[in-house]
N, C-alpha and C positions, 0 to 999 in steps of 0.2 A: 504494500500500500504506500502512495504516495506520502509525503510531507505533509502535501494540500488536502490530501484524503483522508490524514488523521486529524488534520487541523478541525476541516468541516463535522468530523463525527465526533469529536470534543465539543463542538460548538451545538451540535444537534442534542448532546447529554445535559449541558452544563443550562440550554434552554429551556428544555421541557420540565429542568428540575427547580430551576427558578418559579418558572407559571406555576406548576402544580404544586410546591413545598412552600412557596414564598406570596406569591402572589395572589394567590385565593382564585384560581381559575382550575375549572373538574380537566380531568381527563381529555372526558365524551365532547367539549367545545373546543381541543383543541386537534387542526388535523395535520398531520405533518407528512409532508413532499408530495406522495403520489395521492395521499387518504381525498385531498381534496377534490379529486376527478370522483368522487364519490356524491358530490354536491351538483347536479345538473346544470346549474347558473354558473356554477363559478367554473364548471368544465366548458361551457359554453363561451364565457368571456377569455379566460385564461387560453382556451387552446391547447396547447400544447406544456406553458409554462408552468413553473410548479416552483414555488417557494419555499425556504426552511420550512414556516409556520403561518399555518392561517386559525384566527380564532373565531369562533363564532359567537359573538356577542349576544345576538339575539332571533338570528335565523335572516333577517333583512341588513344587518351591519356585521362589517367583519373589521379586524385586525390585523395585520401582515406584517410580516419577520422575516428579515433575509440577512444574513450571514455570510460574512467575508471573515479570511483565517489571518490575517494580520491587522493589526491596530490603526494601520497607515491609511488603511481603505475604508474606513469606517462611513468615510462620506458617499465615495462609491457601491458602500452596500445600502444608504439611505437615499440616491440616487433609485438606483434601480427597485430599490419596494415602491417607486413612485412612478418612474417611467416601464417599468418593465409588468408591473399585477395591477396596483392599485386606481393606474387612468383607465387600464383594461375595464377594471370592476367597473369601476364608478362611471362607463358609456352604457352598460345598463340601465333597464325600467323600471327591476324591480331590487338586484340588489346593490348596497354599497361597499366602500371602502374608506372610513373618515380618518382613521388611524393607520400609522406606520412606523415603525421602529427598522433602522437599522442597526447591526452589532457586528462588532469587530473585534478578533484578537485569537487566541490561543492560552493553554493550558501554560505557557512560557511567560505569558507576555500580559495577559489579563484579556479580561475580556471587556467593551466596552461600549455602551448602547445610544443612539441622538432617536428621539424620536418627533412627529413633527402632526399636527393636526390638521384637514382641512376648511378653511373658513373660509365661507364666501369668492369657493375656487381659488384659494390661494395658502399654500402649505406652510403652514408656520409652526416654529421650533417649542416643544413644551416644557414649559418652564414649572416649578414647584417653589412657592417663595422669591424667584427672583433669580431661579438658581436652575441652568439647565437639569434635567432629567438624566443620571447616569446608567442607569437601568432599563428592565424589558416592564412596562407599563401593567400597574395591579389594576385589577376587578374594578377595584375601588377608587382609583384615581381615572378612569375612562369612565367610569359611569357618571364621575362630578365633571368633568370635560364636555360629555353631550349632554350635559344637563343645562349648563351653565352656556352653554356652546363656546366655549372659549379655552384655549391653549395655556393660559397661564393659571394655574391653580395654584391652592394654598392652604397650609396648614392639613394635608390627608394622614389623619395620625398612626404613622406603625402599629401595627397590634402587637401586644402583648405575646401572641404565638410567632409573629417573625422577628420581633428580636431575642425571643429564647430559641429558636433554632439558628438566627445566626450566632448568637452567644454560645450556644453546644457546638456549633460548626467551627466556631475560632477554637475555643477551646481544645479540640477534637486535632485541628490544625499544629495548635501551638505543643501541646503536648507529642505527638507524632515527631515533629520534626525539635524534639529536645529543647524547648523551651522552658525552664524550670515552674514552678508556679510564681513563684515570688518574684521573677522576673516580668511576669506577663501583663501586670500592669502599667508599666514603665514601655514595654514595647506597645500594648494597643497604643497608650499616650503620645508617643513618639510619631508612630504612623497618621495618627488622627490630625496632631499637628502639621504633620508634612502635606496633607491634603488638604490645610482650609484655606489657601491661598488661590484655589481653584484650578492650579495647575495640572497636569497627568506629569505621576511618578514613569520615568521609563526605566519598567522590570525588566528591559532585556539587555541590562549592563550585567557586568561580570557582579558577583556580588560584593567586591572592597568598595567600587565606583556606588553601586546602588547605596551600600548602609554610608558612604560619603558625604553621599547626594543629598539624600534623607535627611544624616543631622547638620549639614551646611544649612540647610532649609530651615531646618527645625532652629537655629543658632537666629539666623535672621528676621523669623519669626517672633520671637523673643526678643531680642535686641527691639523690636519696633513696640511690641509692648513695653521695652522697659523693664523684663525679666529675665535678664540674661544670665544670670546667678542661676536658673533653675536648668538653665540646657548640660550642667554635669550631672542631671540624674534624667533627664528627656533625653534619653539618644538610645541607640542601638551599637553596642559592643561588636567589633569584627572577631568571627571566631580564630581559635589557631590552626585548629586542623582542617582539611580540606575536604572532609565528607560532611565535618561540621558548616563549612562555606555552603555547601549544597544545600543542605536539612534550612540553615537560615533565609537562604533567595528563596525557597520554595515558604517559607513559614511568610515571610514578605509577600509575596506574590499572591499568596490565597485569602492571608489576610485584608489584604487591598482589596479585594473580587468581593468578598465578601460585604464590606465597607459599602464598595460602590453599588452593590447589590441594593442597600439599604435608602442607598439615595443620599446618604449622611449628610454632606453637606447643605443639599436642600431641605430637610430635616430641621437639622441646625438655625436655619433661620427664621426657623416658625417661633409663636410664642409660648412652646412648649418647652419642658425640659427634655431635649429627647437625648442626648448626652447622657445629662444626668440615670435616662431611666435604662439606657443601654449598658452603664458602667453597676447598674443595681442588677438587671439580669448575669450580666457578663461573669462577674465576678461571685455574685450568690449560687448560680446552678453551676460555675465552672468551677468549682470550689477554693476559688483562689480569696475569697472573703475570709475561709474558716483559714486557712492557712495562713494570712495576712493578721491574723488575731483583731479583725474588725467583725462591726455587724451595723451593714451598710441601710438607712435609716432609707424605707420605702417611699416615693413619690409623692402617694398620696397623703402621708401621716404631714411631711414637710409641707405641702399644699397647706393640707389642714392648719396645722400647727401657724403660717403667714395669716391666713385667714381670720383664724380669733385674736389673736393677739393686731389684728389692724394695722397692721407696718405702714406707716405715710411717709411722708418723700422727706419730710424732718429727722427722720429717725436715724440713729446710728446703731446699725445689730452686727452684734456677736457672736461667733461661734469659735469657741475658745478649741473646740477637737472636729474641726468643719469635715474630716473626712472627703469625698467626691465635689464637696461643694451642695449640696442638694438643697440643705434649712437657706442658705444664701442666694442661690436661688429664685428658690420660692419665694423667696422676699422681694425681689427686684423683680420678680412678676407681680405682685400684688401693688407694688406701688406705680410700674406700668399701666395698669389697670385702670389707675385714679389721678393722676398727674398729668404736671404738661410736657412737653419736649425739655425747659428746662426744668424743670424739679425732676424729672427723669436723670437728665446728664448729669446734675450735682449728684443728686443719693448714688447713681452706677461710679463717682469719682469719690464720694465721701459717706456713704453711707454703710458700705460692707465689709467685713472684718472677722478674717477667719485665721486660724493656726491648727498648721496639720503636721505632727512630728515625722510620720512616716512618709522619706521621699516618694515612693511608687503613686502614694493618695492623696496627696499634692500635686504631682504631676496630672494626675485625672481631675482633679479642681481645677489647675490652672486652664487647661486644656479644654474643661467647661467653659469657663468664662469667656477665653478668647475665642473660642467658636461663636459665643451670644453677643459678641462685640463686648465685651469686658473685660482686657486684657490688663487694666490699669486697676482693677479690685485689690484693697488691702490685705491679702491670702499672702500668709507668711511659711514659711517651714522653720520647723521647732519647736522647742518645751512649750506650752502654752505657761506653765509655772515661773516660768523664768523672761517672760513678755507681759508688757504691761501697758496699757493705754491712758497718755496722757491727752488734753485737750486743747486742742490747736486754734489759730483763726488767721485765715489770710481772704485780703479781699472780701471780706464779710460770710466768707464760705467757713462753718463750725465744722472740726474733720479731728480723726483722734492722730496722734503718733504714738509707734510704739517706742517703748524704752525699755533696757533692759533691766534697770531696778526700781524697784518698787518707790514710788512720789514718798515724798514724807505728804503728811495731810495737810499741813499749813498751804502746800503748792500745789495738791493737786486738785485738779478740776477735773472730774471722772465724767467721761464723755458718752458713756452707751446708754442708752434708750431701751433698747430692746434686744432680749439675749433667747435665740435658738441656738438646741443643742441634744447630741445624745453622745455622751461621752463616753472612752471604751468602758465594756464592762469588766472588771477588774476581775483578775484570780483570790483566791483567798490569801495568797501568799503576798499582794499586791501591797503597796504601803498606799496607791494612788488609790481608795475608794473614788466610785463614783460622785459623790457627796461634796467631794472637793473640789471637784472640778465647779460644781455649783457656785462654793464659795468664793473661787480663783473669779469667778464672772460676775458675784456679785459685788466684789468688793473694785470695780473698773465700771459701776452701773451710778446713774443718777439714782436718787432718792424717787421712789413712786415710779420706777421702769418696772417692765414687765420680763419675765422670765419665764422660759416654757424648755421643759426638760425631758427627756425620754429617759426612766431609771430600772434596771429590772427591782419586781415588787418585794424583794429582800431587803431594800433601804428605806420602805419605809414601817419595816416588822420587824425587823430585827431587833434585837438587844444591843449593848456595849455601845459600841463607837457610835452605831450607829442611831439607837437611842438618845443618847448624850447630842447628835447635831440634831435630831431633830427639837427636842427637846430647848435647847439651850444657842442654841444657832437658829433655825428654821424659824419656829415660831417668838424665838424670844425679840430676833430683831426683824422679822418680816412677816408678810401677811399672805398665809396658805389660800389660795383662793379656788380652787381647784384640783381634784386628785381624779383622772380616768383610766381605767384597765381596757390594753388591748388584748384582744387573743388571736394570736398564733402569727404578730405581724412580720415578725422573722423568722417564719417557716423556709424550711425548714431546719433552722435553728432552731431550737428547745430553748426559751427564754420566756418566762414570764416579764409584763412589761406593764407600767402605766406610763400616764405623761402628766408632770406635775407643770401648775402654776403658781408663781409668784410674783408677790406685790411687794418692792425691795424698799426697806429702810421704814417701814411701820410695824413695830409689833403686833403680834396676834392677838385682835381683840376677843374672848371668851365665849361673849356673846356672838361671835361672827359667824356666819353660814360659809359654807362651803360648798360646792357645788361635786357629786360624787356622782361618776356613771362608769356604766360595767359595759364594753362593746366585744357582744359574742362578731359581732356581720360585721364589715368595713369594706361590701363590694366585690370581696374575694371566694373562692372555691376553690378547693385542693384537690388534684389531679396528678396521679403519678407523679407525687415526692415534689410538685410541683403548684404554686399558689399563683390564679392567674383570675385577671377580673372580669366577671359573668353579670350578664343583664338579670339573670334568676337568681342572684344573689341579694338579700337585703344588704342594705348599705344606712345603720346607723349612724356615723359619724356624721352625713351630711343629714339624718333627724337632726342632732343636738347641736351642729355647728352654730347658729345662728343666737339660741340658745346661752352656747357657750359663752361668745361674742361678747352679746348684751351684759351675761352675769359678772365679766369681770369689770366690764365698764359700770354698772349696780348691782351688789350685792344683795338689795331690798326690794328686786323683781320676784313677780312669781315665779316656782318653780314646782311643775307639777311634780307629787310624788309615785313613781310608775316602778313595781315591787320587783326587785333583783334586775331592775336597769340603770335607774336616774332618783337623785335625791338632793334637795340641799338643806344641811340640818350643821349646826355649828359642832366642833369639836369636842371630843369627852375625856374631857382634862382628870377624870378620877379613873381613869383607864391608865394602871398602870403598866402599863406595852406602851400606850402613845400609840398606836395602831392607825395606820393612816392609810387607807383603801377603800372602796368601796364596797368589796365584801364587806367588810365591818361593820357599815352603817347603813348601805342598803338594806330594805326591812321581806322577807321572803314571801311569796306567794302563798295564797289558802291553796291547799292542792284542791282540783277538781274529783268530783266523783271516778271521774275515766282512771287520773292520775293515780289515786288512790289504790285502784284495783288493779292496776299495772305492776306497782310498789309492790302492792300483797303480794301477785304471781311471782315477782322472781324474788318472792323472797321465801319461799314456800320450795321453790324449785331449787334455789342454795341449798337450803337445809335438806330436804328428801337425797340430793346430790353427797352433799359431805356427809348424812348416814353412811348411805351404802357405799361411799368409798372410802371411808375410815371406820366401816364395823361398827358404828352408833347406833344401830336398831334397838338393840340389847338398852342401855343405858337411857332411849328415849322411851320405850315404855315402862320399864321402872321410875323413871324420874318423874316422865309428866303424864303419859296416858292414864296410869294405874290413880293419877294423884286427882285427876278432873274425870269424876262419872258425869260428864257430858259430853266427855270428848267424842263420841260417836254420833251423838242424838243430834238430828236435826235442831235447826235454828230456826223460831218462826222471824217475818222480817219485824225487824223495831225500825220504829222512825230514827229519821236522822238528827242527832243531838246538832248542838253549836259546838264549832270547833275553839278551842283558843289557845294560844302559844304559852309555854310554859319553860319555864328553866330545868336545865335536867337536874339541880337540885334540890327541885323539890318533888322529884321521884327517885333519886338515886341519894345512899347515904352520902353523907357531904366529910371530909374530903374525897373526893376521885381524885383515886392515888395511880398508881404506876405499880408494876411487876418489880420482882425482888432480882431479876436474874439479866447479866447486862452481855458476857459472853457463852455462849452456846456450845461452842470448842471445848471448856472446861469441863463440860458432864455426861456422865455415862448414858449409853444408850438404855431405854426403859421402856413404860407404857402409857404414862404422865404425857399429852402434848402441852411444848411450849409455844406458847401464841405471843406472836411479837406484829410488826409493822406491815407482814407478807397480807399485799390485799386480794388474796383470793384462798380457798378451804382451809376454810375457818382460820386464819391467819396463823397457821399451824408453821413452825420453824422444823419441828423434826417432835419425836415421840424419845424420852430421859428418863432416868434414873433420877425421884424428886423425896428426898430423906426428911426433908423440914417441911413439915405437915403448914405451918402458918405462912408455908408460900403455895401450898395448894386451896384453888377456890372451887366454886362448884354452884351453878346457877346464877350466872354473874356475865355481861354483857362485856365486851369490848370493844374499845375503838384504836384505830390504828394511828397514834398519834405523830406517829413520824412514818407517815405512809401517805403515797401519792397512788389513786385518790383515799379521803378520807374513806375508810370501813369499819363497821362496827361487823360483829357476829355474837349470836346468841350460844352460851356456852351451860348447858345444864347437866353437864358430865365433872371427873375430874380436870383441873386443869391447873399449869403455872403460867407465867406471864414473865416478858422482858421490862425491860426500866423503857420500852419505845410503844408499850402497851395500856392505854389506861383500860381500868378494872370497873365497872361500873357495878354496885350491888343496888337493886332496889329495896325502897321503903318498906314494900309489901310484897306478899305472896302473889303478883299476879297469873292471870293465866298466860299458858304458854301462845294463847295469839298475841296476847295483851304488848308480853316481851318480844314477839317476832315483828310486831305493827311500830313497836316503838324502835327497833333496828332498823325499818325499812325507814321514818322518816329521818332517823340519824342519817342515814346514807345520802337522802336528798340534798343534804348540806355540802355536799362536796363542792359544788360553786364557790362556795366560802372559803375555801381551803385549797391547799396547792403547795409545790414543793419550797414556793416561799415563802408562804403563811401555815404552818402545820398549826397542829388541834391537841399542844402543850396543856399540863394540867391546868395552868394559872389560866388559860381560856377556855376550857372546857366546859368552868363554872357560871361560864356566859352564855352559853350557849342555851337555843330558844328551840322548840320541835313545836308543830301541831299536835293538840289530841281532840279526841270528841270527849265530854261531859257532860255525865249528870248530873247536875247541882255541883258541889265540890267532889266529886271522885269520876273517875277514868271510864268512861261507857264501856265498858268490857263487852258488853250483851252486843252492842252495837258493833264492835269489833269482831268480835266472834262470828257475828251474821256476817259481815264482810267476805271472812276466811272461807265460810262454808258455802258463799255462793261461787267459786271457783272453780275451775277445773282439775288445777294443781291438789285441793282438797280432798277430791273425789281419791286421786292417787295415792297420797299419804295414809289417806282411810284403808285401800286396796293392802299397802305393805303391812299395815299391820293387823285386820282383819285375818290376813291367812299367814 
């Protein structure tokens, strides 16, 4: 096979997998070389001819694709889609041809697409933003073109599934051809730069000349920003070995295809963050986030986060660990939003201010900016600890500087407004708590600035250090205004998270409300290890946004109370934890009848389960069948009492203590099970040897106090317990539904609880369940008829009847 004949069937591959992988176009519309003599009209017009690709938009309009194997000819392949198919088409009556894409290049050299629209008989070049079209034209950007009938479009937003396939595709690339992880942010960075000049990189230099070429580019680049300090960690290293040179032109060359695939540059000049959201895919699914020891803060949370807090063009914000750039950003969209051309160009020259110690995530910040026309943004590299912002003025324009020691206070004039941030999340080993990083930004904040944090929800339940800042820092010299839990916004990271606000330089008044909301929805759906945003998704954040908005601007608005979502209720100063989430304070739902009978079933299904797989048949009807002659007898129905919420101590002896036994490795094997934190049958750790009778209990509940999630189980056998087990003994003799009804609604509490808020003894005794009542005691009757209308019932009755 020829050169030219491999060229063209690379070009025919690397096509078909753009339309159908990228582009959002099926299969069955697209027809390629000969398929199209299958089309009556377009055999009739064409003749003879036959193109790469023709696609079939809607049966009367089509699309056309021709392909040329070098880059040089690119014009010559967008020539002939127009003189050689597309005039043909369009002297027909019935069908057309409005579109046309030529594309040029090779697996060597890149491939590379002009496409061109026709308007009013005259074929003009399709622009996106302002920015030719580097790509074969999506679904979605032809269908706004004959909508609009116009060639230059704008703002057609990537989805969410094409920049995680080209983010798995770099990745997939970079890794192949030896690119380390911790390098590969520094290298997209580097290539991103080298393209926003609008120029074509030429990959068919040897590769010392290409990685040359590249960071010459990338140097001058920078120099014109003003940043020329940063191009020793923005460039691409030449390897020393020479298979290595190879593995690099090729990691170059596909990652560029890839790029252009996207359109990137025209991307870039919408007023989206699309940068931003390609370095959040990029690096989250390619795993180069966990390995970088970041955790790169989602688009939408940053949006969000601009949004309540109100950023106007006055404002000078903060993000003392900015990572990608993203909370900054979002800032400089929101005050675009509301501003004029200049109060735009002062805030984009004095209003943002970020410090990113890690070169690689600095480099993807700067690299943001200067794509967005912000090359001059105060984004520094370094300690953020050891940077400090004093308060400048030239020309009437107020703008911070940094210094490297800290103002004595007689001189300083602390210039930030408004401070975004989610700073790294520390190891335990860490001396930098997250907490700090708070403080490092409050104390560079004007008096009455706002402050919006992303913390995981261990800082604000914890104990030690972390009590004492809340306590004695937080609220002593500032004003909590706000605490929200998100769930799973760093999937697939494991982090629990809220987003805290604060009101800097006011102590916390007692009486104040806070504003508490629990968000399960944020717009997203998890798919194959993978979180991506679905229209059948709720999306509460943008409920409470407005909401939120209002409540920091007044404290003294309504605020509806809406049970295990939204609350605003002031703080509970005789809570010794300080406990600051919205589990805490949000107040739980009356379970519904359905709820109810759910709860019973699988909890009726536990227990018959850990019978027969731990030999408990024996021990269950000696303990309880033999003990309740009703246990068989039908229930006629009783009405439904009133339910009301009740502390479990004042059904359980008061202290609820903990297990005597802390290692399990130390004791002989037996017949005793020990029940520790394990939240599944029966929280059973292993079956021991248990000599000290005053640590065996026997008809006594447990909860899995350092257990993710919270579990209780009903235990009316012998048993011991760990020091991670609390022991719950009741008041009274109840019946055995009575104790299984009161496990099931322990168990409902697990919302409240998680691996950073566990269900310690000193909070246990706070703890609030549903029950039904008669007058002052426990509807048992009522409970009972629950149990026996089941079908789980019927079965438990079966095991022990026969």
């Amino acid at each position: 096979m020829s050169k030219t004949s491999q060229s063209e069937v690379h070009a025919y591959i690397h096509i078909l997998k753009e339309l159908t992988e990228k582009k959002g176009w099926k299969k069955s519309q697209i027809y390629t070389q000969q398929e199209c003599r299958k089309n009556d009209e377009l055999k009739k017009t064409l003749e003879l001819k036959t193109p790469e690709n023709i696609i079939n938009i809607d049966d009367k309009k089509f699309y056309i694709i021709e392909a040329k194997n070098e880059k040089n000819k690119l014009e010559q392949a967008l020539s002939e889609t127009k003189t050689e198919y597309a005039d043909r088409i369009n002297k027909s009556r019935i069908i057309t041809c409005p579109l046309v894409t030529g594309i040029a290049g090779n697996d060597e050299e890149n491939f590379i697409a002009k496409s061109q629209y026709l308007k009013d008989g005259q074929w003009e070049t399709i622009t996106e933003n302002g920015i030719e079209v580097t790509s074969l034209l999506s679904k979605q950007q032809i269908e706004n073109i004959l909508r609009l009938k116009n060639p230059n479009i704008k703002d057609i937003e990537i989805t969410e599934q094409e920049f995680l396939k080209s983010a798995i595709n770099i990745n997939e690339i970079l890794h192949a051809n030896a690119i380390i992880k911790d390098s590969r942010a520094r290298f997209i960075s580097t290539i991103l730069l080298a393209m926003s000049d609008g120029q074509d990189i030429n990959t068919s230099e040897n590769t010392s000349v290409l990685i040359s070429t590249i960071n010459k580019k990338v140097k001058l680049i920078l120099k014109k920003h003003k940043k020329e300090d940063f191009s020793r960690f923005i460039k691409i290293d030449e390897p020393s070995s020479e298979d290595n040179h190879i593995k690099i032109k090729t990691a170059i060359i596909k990652t560029h295809q890839e790029l252009l695939g996207l359109n990137i540059r025209s991307a870039m000049n919408s007023g989206k963050d699309v940068l931003g959201k390609f370095y959040e895919v990029f690096l989250k699914y390619g795993n180069g986030a966990k390995d970088l020891g970041i955790v790169l803060t989602p688009r939408h949370i940053t949006k969000f986060s601009a949004e309540i807090l109100d950023i106007q063009h006055n404002d000078l914000v903060l993000d003392p660990a900015c990572g990608t750039g993203g909370f900054l950003v979002s800032a400089f969209d929101e005050v675009r939003k509301k501003s004029t051309e200049a109060q735009k160009e002062n805030f984009r020259l004095n209003g943002l201010y970020g410090v990113e110690e890690q070169d690689p995530i600095i480099a993807l910040a700067l690299v943001n900016m200067i794509f967005r026309g912000d090359g001059k943004t105060n984004m520094v590299e370094g300690d953020c600890f050891k940077k400090w912002l004093n308060t400048k003025e030239e020309n009437g324009n107020v703008f911070g500087e940094y210094v490297l020691e800290k103002p004595k206070d007689e001189n300083w004039i602390k210039p930030i407004t408004k401070v975004l941030m989610n700073p790294p999340f520390s190891k335990p080993s860490s001396k930098d708590k997250e907490f700090k990083f708070i403080e490092h930004a409050l104390e560079q904040m004007q008096d009455e600035g706002l402050l919006f944090c992303i913390l995981p929800n261990s800082n604000m339940v914890k104990q030690g250090q972390y009590l004492k800042w809340r306590k004695e820092r937080m609220l002593k010299e500032n004003t909590l205004l706000a605490v929200i839990t998100f769930s799973d916004i760093f999937y697939p990271v494991c982090v629990e998270t809220c987003g805290i606000i604060i009101k800097k330089g006011i102590p916390h008044n007692k009486k104040q409300k806070v504003f508490w909301a629990r968000i399960k929805n944020d717009g997203f759906l998890k798919s194959k290890g993978k979180k991506l945003p679905s229209p059948r998704a709720k999306n509460e954040l943008e409920e409470i946004k407005q909401l939120v908005k209002s409540f920091i601007k007044n404290q003294d608005i309504s605020v509806s109370n809406i049970k295990e979502f939204q609350k605003a209720s002031p703080i509970d100063f005789t809570d010794e934890n300080l406990e600051l989430l919205p589990q805490v304070y949000l107040d739980e739902k009356k379970p519904t009848d359905q709820v109810l009978m759910n709860r019973i079933e699988e909890s009726i299904k536990d227990s018959i389960s850990m019978m027969v797989k731990f030999d408990k048949t024996d021990s269950f009807g000696e303990e309880v069948v033999s003990k309740d002659k009703d246990f068989f007898s039908p229930t006629e129905k009783v009405d439904k009492p009133p339910f009301k919420e009740v502390l479990l101590t004042e059904i359980f002896k008061n202290p609820i203590k903990t297990g005597d036994h802390h290692v399990s490795g130390i004791l002989d094997e037996g017949k005793i099970p020990l029940v520790s934190c394990v939240s599944e049958n029966g929280g059973f750790e292993g079956f021991f040897k248990i000599d000290v009778k005053e640590t065996i209990f026997k008809n006594c509940i447990t909860i899995a106090s350092d257990g993710v999630p919270l579990t209780s189980f009903y235990h009316y056998y012998d048993f011991t317990a760990k020091d991670n087990a609390l022991i719950c003994e009741s008041k009274k003799d109840y019946k055995f539904t009575t104790v299984l009804f009161i496990v099931s609604q322990l168990n409902s509490l697990r919302w409240r609880f998680s691996y950073g808020r566990k269900c310690y003894e000193n909070k246990a005794k706070k703890v609030k369940i549903f029950l039904p009542f008669n007058g002052k005691e426990i509807d048992e009757d009522y409970i009972n008829y629950l149990f026996k209308q089941t079908k789980s019932w019927n079965i438990l009755e079966k095991l022990f009847k026969h």
